[in-house]
C-alpha positions as CSV (number, residue, x, y, z in Angstrom):
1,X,0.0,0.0,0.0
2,X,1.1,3.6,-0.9
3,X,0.2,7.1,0.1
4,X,-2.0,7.3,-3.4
5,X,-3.7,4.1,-2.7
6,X,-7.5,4.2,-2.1
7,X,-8.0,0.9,-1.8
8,X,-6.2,-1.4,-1.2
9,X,-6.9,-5.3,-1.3
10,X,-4.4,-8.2,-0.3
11,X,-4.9,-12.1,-0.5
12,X,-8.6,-11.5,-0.4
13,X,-10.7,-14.3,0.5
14,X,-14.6,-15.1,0.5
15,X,-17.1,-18.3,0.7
16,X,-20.3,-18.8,0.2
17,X,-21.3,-22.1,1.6
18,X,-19.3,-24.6,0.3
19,X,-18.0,-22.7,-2.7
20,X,-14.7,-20.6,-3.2
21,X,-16.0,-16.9,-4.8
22,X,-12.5,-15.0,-4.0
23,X,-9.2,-16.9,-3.4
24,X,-6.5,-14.6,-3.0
25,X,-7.4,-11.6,-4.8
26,X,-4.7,-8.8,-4.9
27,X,-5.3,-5.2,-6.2
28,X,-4.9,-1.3,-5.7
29,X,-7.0,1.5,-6.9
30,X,-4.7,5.1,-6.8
31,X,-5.9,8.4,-6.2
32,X,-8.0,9.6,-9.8
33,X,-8.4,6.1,-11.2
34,X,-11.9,4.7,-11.9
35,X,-11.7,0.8,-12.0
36,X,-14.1,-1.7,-13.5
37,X,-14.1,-5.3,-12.5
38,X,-14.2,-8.2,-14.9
39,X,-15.2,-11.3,-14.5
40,X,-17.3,-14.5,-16.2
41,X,-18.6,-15.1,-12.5
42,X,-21.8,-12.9,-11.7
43,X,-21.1,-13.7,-7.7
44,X,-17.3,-12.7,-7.3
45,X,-17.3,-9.2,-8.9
46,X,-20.3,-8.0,-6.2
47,X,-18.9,-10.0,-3.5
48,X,-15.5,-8.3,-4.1
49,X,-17.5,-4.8,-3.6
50,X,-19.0,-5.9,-0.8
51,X,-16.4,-6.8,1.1
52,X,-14.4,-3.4,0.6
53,X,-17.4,-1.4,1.6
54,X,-18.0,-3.2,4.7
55,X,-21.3,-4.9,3.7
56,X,-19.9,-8.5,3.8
57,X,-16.8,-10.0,6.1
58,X,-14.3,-11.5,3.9
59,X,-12.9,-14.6,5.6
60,X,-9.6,-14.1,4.8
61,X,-7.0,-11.2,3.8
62,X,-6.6,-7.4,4.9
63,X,-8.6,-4.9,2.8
64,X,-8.3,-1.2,3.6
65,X,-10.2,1.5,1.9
66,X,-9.2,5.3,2.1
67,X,-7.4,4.7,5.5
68,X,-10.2,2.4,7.0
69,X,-10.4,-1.1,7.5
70,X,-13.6,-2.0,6.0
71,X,-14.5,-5.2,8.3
72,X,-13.8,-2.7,11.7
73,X,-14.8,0.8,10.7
74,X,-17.9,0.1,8.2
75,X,-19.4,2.9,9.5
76,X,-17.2,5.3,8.7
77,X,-16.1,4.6,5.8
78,X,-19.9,4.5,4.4
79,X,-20.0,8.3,4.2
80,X,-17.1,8.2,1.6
81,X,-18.2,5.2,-0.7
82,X,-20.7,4.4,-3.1
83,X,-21.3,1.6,-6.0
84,X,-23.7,1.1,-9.3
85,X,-24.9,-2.1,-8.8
86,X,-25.6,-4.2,-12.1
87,X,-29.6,-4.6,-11.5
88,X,-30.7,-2.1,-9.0
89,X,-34.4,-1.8,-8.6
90,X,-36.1,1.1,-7.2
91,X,-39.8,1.3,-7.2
92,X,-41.7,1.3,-11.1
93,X,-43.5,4.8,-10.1
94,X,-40.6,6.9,-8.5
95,X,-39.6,9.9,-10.8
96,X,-36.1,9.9,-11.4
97,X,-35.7,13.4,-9.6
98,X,-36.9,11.5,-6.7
99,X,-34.8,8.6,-6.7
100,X,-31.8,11.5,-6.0
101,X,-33.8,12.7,-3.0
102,X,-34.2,9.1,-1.3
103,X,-30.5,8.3,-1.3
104,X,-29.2,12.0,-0.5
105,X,-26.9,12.7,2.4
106,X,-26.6,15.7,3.8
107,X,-23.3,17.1,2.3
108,X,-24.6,15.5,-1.2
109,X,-23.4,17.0,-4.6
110,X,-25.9,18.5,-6.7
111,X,-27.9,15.7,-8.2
112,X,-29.1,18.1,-10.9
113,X,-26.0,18.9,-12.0
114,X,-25.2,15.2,-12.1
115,X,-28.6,14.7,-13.8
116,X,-27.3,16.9,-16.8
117,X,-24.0,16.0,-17.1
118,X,-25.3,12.4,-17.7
119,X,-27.7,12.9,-20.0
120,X,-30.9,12.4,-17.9
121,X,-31.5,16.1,-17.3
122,X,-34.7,15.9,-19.7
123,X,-35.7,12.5,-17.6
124,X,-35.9,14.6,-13.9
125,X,-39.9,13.8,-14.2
126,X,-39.9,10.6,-15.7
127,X,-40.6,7.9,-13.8
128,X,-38.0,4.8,-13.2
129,X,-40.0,2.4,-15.4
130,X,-39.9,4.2,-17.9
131,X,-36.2,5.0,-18.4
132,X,-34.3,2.4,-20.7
133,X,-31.6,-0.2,-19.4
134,X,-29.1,2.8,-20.2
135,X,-30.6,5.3,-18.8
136,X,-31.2,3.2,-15.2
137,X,-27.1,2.7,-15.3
138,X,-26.8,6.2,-15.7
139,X,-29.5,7.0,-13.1
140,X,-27.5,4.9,-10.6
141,X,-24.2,6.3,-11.6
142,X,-25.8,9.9,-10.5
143,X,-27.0,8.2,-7.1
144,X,-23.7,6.1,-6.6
145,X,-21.4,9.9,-7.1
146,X,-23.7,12.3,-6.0
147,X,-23.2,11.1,-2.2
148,X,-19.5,10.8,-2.6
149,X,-18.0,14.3,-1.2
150,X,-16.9,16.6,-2.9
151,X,-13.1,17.1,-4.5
152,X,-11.8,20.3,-2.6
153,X,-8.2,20.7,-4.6
């Protein structure tokens, strides 16, 4: 791990009942990077998520995430972190607008501004059914950044 790291994962280890879903996964993500995982598995990539944010205990390895040890200090890492899941659901008649409202924190960025810059500004008042399978991963993009604070330099 180095200064620049934001997350850092070593020898990361999960199982789900009988079955192996991370055996000794190693990576960093630096300061300004945006990382994607990859993987033919549909149960490793989330899992792998999950355990850096604190939602899951791995069973094995040290994970650390902006400073914070994600199994010890969920809690306060939470504040800082957010994800796009792959299938999100939110209910069929919420406008889109409103969906930015129901996961806002406090010190949220503007989901407007978000809104636009992803191409859903003209959507605000469409409801969440309605919005096409691109549209609902930008949607969730807004709702996964607008919680995560702000740059200040």
């Amino acid at each position: 791990m180095t200064e620049f790291d934001v997350v850092t994962v070593r020898g990361l280890r999960k199982t789900c009942g009988s079955g192996v879903v991370a055996d000794r996964l190693d990576f960093d993500v630096q300061r300004g990077e945006i990382v994607g995982l990859a993987d033919a598995d549909g149960a490793r990539k989330t899992t792998t998520v999950e355990c850096t944010q604190g939602l899951r205990w791995p069973d094995g390895g040290v994970l650390s995430v902006l400073g914070y040890r994600p199994v010890t200090r969920a809690a306060r890492l939470r504040p800082f972190t957010g994800s796009q899941l792959q299938d999100p659901a939110l209910p069929d008649r919420l406008r889109t607008a409103e969906a930015l409202d129901l996961f806002a924190i406090l010190r949220a960025r503007d989901g407007t501004r978000l809104l636009e810059q992803f191409g859903l500004g003209q959507r605000r008042r469409s409801g969440y059914c309605s919005l096409s399978g691109r549209e609902l991963q930008r949607l969730f993009l807004v709702l996964a950044l607008r919680d995560c604070p702000r740059r200040t330099s």
